[in-house]
PyMOL commands that place a pseudoatom at each C-alpha (Angstrom):
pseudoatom trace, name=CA, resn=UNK, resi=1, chain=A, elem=C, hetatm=0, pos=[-2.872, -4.957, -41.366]
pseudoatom trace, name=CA, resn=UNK, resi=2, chain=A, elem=C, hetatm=0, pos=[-0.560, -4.108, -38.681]
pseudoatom trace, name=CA, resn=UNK, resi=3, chain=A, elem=C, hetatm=0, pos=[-3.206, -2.949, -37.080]
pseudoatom trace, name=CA, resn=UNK, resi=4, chain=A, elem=C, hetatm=0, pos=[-4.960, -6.050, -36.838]
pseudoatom trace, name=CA, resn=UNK, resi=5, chain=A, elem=C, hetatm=0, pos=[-2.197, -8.142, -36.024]
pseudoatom trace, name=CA, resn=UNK, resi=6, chain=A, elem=C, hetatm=0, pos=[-1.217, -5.971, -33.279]
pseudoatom trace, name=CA, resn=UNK, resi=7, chain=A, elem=C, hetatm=0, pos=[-4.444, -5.897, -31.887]
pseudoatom trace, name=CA, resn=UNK, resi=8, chain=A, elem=C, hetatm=0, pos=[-4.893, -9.700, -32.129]
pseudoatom trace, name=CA, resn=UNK, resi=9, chain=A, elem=C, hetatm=0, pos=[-1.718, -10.184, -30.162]
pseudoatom trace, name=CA, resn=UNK, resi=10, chain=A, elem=C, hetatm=0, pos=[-2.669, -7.928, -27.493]
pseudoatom trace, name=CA, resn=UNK, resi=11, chain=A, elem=C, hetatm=0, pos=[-6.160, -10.311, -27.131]
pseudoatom trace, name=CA, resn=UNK, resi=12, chain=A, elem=C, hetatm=0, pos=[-4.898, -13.391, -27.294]
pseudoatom trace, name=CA, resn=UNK, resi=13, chain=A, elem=C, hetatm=0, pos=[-2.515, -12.592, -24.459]
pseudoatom trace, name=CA, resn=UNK, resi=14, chain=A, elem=C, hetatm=0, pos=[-5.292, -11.468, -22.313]
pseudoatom trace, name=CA, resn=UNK, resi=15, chain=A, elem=C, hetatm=0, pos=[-7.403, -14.589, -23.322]
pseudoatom trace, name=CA, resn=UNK, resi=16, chain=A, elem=C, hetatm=0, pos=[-4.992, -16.774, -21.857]
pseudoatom trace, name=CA, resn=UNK, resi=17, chain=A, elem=C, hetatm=0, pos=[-4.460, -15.109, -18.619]
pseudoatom trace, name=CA, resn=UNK, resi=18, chain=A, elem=C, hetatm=0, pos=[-8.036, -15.527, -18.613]
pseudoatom trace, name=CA, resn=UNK, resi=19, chain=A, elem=C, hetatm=0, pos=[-7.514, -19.349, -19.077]
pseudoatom trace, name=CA, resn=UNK, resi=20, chain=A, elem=C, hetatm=0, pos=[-5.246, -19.670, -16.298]
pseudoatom trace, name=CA, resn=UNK, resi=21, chain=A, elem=C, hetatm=0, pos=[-7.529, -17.947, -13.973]
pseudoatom trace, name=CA, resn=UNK, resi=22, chain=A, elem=C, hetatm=0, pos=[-10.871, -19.894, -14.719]
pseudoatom trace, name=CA, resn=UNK, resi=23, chain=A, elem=C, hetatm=0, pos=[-11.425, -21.498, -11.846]
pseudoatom trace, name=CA, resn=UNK, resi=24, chain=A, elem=C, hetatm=0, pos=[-10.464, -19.199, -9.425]
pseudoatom trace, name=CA, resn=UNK, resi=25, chain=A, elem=C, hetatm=0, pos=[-14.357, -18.365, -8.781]
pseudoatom trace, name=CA, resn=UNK, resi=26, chain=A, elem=C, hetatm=0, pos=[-13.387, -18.658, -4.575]
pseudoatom trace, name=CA, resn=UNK, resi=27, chain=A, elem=C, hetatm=0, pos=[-10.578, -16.329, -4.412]
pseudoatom trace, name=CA, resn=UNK, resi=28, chain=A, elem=C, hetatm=0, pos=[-12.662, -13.313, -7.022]
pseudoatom trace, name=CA, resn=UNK, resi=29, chain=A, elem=C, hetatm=0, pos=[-15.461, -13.618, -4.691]
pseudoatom trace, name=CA, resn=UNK, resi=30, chain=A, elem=C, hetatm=0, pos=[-13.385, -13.064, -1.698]
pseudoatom trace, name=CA, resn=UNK, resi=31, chain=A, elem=C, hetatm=0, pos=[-11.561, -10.299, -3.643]
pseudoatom trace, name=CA, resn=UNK, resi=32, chain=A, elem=C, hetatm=0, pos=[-15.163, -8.594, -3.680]
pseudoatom trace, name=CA, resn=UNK, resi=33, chain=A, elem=C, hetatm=0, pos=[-16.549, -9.367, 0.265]
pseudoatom trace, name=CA, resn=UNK, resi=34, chain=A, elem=C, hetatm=0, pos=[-13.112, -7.551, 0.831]
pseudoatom trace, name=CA, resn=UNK, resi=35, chain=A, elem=C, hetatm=0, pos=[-13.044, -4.579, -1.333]
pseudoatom trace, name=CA, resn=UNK, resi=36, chain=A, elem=C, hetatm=0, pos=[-15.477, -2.192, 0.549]
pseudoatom trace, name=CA, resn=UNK, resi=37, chain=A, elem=C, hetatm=0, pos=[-18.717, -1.493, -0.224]
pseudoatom trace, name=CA, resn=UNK, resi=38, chain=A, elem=C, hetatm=0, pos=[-19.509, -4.451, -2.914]
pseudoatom trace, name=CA, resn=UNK, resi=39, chain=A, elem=C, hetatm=0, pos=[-18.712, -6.789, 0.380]
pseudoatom trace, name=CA, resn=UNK, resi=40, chain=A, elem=C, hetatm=0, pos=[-22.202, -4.972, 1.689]
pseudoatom trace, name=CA, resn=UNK, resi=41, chain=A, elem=C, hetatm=0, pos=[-24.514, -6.244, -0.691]
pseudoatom trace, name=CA, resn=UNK, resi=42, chain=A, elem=C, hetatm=0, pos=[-23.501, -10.195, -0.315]
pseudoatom trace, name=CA, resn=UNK, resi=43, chain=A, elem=C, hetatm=0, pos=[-25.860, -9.939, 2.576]
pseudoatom trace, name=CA, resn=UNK, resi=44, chain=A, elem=C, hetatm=0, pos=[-29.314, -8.825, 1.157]
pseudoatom trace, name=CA, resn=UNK, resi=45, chain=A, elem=C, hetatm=0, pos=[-28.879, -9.660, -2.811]
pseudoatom trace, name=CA, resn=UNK, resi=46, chain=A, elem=C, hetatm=0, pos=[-30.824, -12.207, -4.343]
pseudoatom trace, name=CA, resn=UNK, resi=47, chain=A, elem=C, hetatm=0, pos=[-27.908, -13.327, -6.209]
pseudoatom trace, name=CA, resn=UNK, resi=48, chain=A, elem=C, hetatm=0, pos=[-24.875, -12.575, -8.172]
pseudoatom trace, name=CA, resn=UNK, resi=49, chain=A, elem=C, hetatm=0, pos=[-22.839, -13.545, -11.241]
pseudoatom trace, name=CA, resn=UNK, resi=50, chain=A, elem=C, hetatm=0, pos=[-18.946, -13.441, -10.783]
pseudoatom trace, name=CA, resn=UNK, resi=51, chain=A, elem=C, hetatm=0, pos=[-16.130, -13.107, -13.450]
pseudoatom trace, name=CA, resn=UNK, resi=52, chain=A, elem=C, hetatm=0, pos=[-13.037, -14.008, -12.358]
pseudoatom trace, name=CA, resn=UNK, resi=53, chain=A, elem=C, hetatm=0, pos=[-11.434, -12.593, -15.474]
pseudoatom trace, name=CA, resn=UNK, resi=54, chain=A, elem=C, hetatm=0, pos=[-12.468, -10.315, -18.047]
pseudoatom trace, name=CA, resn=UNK, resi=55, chain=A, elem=C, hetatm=0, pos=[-10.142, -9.853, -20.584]
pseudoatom trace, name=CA, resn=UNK, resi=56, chain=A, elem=C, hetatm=0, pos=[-10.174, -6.489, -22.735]
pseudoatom trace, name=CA, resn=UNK, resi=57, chain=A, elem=C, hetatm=0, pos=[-8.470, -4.806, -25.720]
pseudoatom trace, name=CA, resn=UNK, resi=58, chain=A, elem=C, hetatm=0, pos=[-8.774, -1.977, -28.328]
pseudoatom trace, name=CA, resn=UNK, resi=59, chain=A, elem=C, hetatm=0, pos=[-7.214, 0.088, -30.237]
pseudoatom trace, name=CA, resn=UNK, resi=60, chain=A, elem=C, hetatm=0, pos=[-10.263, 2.206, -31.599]
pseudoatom trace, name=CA, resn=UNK, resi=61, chain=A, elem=C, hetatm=0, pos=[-12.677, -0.523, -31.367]
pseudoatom trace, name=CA, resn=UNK, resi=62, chain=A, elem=C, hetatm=0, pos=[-12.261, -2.796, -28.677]
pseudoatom trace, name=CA, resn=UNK, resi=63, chain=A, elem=C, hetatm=0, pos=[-13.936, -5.653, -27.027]
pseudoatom trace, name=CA, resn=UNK, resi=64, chain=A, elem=C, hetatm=0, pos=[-13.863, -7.758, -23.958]
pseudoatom trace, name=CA, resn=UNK, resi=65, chain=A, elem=C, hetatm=0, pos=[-14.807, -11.397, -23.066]
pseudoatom trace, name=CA, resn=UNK, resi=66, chain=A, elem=C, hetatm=0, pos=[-15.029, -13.505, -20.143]
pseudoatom trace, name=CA, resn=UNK, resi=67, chain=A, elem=C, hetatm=0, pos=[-16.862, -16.696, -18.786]
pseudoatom trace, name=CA, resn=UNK, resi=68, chain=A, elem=C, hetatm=0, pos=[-18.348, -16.703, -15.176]
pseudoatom trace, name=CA, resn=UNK, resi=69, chain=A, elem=C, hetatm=0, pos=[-21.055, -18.100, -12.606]
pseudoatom trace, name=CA, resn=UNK, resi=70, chain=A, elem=C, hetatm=0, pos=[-24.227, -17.542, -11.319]
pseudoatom trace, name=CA, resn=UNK, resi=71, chain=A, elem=C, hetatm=0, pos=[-24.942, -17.696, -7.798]
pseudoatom trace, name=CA, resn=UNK, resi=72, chain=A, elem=C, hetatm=0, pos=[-28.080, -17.410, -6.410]
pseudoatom trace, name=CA, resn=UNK, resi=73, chain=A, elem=C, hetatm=0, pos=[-28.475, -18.104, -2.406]
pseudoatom trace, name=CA, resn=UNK, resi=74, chain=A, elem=C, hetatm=0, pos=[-24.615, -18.559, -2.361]
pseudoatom trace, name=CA, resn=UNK, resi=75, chain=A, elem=C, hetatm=0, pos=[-25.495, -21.680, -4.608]
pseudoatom trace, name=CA, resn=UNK, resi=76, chain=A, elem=C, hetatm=0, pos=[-24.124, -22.199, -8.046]
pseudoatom trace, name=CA, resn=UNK, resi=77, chain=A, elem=C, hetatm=0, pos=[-27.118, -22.217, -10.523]
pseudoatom trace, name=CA, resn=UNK, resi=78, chain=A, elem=C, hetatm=0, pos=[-25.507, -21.394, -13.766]
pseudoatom trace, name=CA, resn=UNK, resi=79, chain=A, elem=C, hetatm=0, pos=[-22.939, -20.448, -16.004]
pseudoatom trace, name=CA, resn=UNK, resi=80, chain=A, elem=C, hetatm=0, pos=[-22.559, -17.208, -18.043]
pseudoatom trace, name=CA, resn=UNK, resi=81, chain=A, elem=C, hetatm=0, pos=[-20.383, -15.340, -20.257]
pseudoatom trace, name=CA, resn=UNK, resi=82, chain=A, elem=C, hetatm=0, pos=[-19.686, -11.746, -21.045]
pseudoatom trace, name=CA, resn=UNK, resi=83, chain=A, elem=C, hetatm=0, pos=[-19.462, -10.382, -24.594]
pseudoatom trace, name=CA, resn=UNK, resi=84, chain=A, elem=C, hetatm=0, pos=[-18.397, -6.031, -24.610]
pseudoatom trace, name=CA, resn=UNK, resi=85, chain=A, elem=C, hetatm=0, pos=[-18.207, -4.886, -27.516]
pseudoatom trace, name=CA, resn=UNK, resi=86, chain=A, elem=C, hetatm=0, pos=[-16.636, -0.888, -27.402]
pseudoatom trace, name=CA, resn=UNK, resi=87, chain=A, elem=C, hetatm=0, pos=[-16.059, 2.322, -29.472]
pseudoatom trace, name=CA, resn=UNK, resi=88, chain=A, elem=C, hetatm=0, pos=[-14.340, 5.689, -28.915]
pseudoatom trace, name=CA, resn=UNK, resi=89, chain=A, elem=C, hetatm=0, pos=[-10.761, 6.629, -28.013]
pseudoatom trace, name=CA, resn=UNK, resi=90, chain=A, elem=C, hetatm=0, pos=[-9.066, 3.367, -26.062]
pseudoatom trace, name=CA, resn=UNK, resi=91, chain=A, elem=C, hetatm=0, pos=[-5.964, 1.817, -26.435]
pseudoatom trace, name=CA, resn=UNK, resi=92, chain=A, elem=C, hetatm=0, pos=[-4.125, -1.147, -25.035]
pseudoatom trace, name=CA, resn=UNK, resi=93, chain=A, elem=C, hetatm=0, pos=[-5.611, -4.296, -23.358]
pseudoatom trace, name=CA, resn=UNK, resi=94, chain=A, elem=C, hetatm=0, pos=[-6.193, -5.067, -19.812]
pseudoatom trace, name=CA, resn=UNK, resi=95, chain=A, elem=C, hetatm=0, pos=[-7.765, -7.802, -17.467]
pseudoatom trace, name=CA, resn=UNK, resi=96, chain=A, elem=C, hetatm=0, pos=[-10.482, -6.976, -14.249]
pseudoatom trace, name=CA, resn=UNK, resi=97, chain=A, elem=C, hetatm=0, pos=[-12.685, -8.905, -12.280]
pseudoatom trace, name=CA, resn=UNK, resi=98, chain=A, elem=C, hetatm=0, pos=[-16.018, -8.082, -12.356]
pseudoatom trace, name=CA, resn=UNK, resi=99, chain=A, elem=C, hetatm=0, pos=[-19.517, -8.981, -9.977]
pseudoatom trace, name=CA, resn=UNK, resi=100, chain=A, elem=C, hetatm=0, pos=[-22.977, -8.199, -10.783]
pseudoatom trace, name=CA, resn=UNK, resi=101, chain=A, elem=C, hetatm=0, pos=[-25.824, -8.302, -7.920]
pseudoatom trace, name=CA, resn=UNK, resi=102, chain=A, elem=C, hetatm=0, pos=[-29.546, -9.118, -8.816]
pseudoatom trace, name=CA, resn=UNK, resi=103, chain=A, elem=C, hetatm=0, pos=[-31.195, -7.291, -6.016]
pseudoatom trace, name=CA, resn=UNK, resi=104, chain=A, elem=C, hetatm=0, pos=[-34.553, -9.634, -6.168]
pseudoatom trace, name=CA, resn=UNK, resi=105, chain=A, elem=C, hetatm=0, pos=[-35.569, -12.128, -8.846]
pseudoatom trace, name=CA, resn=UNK, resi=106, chain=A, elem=C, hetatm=0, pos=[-37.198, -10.036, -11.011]
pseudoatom trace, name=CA, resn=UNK, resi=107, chain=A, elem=C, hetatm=0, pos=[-33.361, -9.126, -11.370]
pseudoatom trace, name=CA, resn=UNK, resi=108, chain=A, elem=C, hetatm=0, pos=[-32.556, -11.764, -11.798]
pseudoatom trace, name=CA, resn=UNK, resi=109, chain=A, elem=C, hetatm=0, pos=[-35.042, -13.235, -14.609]
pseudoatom trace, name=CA, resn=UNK, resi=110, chain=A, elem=C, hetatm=0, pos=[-34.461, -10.156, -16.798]
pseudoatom trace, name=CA, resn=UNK, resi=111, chain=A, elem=C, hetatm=0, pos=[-30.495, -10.934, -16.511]
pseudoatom trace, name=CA, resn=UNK, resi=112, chain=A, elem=C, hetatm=0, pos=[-31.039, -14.759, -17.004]
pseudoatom trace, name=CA, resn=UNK, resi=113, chain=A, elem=C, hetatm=0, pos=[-32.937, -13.518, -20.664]
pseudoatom trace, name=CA, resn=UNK, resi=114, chain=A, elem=C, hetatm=0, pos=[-29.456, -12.311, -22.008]
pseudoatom trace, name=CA, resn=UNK, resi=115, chain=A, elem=C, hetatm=0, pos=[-30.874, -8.621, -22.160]
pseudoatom trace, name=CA, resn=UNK, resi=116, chain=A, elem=C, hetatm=0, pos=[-28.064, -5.948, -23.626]
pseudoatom trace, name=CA, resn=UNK, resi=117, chain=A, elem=C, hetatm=0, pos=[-26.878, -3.282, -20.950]
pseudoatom trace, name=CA, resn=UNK, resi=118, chain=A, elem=C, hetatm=0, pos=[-25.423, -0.151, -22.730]
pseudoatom trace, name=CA, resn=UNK, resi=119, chain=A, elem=C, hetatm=0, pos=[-23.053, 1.587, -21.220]
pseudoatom trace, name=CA, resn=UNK, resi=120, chain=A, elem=C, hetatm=0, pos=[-20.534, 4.580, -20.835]
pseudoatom trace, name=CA, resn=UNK, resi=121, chain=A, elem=C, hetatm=0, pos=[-17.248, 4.096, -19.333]
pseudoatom trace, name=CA, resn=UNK, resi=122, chain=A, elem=C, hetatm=0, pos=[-13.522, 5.812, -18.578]
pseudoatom trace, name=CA, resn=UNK, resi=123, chain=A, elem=C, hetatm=0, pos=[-10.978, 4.072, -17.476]
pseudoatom trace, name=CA, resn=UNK, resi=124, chain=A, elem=C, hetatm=0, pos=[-7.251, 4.231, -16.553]
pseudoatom trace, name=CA, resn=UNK, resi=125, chain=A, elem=C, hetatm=0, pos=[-5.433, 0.666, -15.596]
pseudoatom trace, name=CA, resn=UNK, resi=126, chain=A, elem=C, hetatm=0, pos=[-1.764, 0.535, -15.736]
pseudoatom trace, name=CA, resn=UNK, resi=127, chain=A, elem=C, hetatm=0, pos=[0.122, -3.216, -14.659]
pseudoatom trace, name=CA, resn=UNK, resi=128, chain=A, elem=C, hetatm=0, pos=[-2.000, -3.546, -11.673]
pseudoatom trace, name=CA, resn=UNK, resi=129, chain=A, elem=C, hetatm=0, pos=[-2.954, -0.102, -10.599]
pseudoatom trace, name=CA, resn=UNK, resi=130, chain=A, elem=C, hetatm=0, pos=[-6.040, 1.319, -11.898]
pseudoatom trace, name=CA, resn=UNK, resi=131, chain=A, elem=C, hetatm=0, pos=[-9.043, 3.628, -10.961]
pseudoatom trace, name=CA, resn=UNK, resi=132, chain=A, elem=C, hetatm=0, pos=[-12.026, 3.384, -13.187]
pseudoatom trace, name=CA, resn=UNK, resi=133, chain=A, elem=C, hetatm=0, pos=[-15.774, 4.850, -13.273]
pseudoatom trace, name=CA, resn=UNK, resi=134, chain=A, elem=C, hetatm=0, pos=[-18.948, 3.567, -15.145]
pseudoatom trace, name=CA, resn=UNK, resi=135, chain=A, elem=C, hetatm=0, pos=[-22.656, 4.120, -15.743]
pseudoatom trace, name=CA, resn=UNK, resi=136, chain=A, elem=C, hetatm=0, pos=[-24.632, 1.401, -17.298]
pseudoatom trace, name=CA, resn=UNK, resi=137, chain=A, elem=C, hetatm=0, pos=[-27.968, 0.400, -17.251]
pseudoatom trace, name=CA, resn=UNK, resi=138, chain=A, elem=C, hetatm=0, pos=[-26.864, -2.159, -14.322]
pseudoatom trace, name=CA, resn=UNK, resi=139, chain=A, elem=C, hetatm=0, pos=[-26.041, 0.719, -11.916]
pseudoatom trace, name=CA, resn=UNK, resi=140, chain=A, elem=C, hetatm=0, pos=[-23.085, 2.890, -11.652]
pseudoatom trace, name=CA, resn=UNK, resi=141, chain=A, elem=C, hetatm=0, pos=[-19.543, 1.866, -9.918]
pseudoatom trace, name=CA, resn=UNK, resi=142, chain=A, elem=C, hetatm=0, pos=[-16.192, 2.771, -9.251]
pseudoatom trace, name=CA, resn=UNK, resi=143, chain=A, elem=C, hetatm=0, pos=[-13.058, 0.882, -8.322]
pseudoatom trace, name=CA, resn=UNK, resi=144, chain=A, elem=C, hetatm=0, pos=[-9.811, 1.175, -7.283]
pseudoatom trace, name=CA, resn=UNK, resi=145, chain=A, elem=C, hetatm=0, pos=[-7.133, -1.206, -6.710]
pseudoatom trace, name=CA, resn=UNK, resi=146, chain=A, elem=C, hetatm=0, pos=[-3.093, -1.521, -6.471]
pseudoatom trace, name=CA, resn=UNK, resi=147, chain=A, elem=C, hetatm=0, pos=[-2.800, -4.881, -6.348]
pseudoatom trace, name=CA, resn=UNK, resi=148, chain=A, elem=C, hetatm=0, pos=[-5.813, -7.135, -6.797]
pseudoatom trace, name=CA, resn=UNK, resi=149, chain=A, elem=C, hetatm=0, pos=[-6.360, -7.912, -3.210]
pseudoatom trace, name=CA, resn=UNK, resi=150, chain=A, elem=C, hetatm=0, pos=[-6.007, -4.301, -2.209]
pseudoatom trace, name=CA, resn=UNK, resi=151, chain=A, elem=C, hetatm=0, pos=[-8.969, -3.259, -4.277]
pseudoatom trace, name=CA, resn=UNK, resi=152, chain=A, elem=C, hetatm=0, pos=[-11.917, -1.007, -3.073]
pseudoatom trace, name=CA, resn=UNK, resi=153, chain=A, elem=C, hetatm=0, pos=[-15.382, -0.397, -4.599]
pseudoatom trace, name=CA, resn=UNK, resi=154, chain=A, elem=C, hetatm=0, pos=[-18.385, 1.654, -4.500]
pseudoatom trace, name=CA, resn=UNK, resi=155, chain=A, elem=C, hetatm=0, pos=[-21.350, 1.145, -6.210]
pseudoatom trace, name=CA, resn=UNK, resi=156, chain=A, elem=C, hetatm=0, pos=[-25.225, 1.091, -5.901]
pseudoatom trace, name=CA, resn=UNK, resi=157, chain=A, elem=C, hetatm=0, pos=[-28.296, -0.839, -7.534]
pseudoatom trace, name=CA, resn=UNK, resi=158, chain=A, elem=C, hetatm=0, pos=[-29.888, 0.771, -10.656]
pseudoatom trace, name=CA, resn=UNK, resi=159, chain=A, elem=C, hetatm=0, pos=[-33.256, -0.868, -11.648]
pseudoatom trace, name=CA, resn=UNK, resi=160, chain=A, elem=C, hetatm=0, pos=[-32.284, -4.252, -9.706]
pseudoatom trace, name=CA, resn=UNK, resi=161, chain=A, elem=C, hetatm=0, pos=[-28.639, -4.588, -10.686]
pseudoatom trace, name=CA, resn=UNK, resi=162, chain=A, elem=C, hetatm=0, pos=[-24.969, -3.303, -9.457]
pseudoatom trace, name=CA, resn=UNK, resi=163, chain=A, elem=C, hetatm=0, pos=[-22.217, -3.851, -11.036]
pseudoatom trace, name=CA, resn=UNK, resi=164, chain=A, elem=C, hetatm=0, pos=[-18.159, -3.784, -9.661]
pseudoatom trace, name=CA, resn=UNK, resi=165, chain=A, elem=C, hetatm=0, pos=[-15.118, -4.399, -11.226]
pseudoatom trace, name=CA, resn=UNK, resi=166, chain=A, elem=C, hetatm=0, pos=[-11.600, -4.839, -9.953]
pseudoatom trace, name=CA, resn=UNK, resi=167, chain=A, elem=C, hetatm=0, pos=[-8.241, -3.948, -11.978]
pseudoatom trace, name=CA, resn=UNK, resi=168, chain=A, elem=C, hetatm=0, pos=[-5.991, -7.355, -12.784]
pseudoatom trace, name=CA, resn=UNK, resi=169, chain=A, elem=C, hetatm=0, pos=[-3.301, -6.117, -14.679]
pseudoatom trace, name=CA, resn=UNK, resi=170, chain=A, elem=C, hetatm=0, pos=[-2.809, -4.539, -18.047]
pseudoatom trace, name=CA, resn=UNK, resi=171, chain=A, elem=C, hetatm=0, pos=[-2.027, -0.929, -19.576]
pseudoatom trace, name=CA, resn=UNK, resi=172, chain=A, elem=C, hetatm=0, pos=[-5.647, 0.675, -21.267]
pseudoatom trace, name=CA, resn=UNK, resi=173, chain=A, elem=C, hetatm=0, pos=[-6.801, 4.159, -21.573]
pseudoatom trace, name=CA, resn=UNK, resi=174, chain=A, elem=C, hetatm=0, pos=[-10.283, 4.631, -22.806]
pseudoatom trace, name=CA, resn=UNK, resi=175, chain=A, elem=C, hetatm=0, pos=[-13.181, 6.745, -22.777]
pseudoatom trace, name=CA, resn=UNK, resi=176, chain=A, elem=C, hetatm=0, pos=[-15.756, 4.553, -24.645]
pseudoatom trace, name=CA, resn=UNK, resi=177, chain=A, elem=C, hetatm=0, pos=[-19.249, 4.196, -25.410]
pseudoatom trace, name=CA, resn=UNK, resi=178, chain=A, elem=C, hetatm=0, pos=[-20.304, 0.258, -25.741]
pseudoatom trace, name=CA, resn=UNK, resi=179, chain=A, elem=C, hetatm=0, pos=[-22.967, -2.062, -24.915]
pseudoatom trace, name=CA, resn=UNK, resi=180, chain=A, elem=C, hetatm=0, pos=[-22.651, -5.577, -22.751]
pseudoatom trace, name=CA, resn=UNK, resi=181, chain=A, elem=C, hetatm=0, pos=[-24.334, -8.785, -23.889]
pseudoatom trace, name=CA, resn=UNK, resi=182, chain=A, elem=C, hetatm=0, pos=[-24.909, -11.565, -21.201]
pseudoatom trace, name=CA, resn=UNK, resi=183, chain=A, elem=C, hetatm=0, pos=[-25.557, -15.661, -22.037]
pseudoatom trace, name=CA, resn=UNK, resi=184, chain=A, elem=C, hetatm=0, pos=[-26.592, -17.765, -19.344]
pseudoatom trace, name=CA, resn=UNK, resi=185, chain=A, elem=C, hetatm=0, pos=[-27.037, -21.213, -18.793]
pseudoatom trace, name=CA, resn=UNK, resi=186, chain=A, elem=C, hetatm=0, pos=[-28.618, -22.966, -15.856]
pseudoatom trace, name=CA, resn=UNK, resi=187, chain=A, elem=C, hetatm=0, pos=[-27.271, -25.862, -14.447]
for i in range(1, 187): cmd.bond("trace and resi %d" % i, "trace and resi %d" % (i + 1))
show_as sticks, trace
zoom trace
């Protein structure tokens, strides 16, 4: 029971960081022109959905959650939201920013159907320092970031989609096996 409560404590926090940060859709996608090599594929994506927070936390079993936008010729064309659900050794909670680029339509469509995207991840954040690494089914990516404007990124499209995150804040250790589920809504 402890457990639990712990664990809900730990969420809730994160969920209203996430709150606070909502509309703060301008400043994430700066974060991510700046932050090396994700800034490269503004230029030739078809689009991109940005998450200004994503808020995380497990203990065992973990999950993440976070509501975003859709951008599609630097236009706004819908909203989305990110549900993670997570298994393996992790513990804590933490909060990151993340972007996905469609590299064409086709990209695009299959991501606007809410397909799952499994993935395997490990990740160190501590306060606002963190280095992670990932391999999904959207692409692989790395990141690295004292503070959140300090961040840097690597990455590359994998059948259509990349995928970047960068660290907020938070203390999580992990090395998890999960999957990703997308909604989206056009405007």
């Amino acid at each position: 029971m402890r457990y639990l409560i712990r664990q809900s404590c730990v969420l809730a926090v994160l969920l209203s960081a996430a709150a606070v940060l909502a509309d703060d859709y301008d400043d994430t996608i700066n974060v991510f022109q700046d932050a090396g090599q994700s800034g490269k594929f503004f230029e030739d994506c078809y689009g991109y959905a940005v998450f200004p927070t994503v808020s995380k936390g497990g203990v065992g079993v973990g999950g993440a959650h976070g509501k975003g936008r859709v951008y599609v010729g630097g236009k706004h064309v819908g909203d989305t939201s990110m549900t993670q659900l997570t298994a393996g050794f992790q513990l804590g909670g933490q909060a990151f920013s993340q972007i996905l680029f469609f590299q064409d339509e086709r990209a695009f469509h299959e991501f606007a159907r809410g397909h799952f995207e499994f993935g395997a991840q490990v990740a160190v954040v501590a306060i606002t320092a963190g280095a992670s690494a990932g391999t999904t089914t959207a692409g692989s990516s790395a990141g690295a970031s004292s503070r959140r404007h300090d961040a840097t990124t690597v990455g590359s499209y994998h059948k259509g989609l990349a995928t970047f995150t960068v660290a907020e804040g938070g203390l999580m250790h992990e090395a998890t096996v999960g999957h990703q589920k997308f909604d989206y809504k056009a405007l």
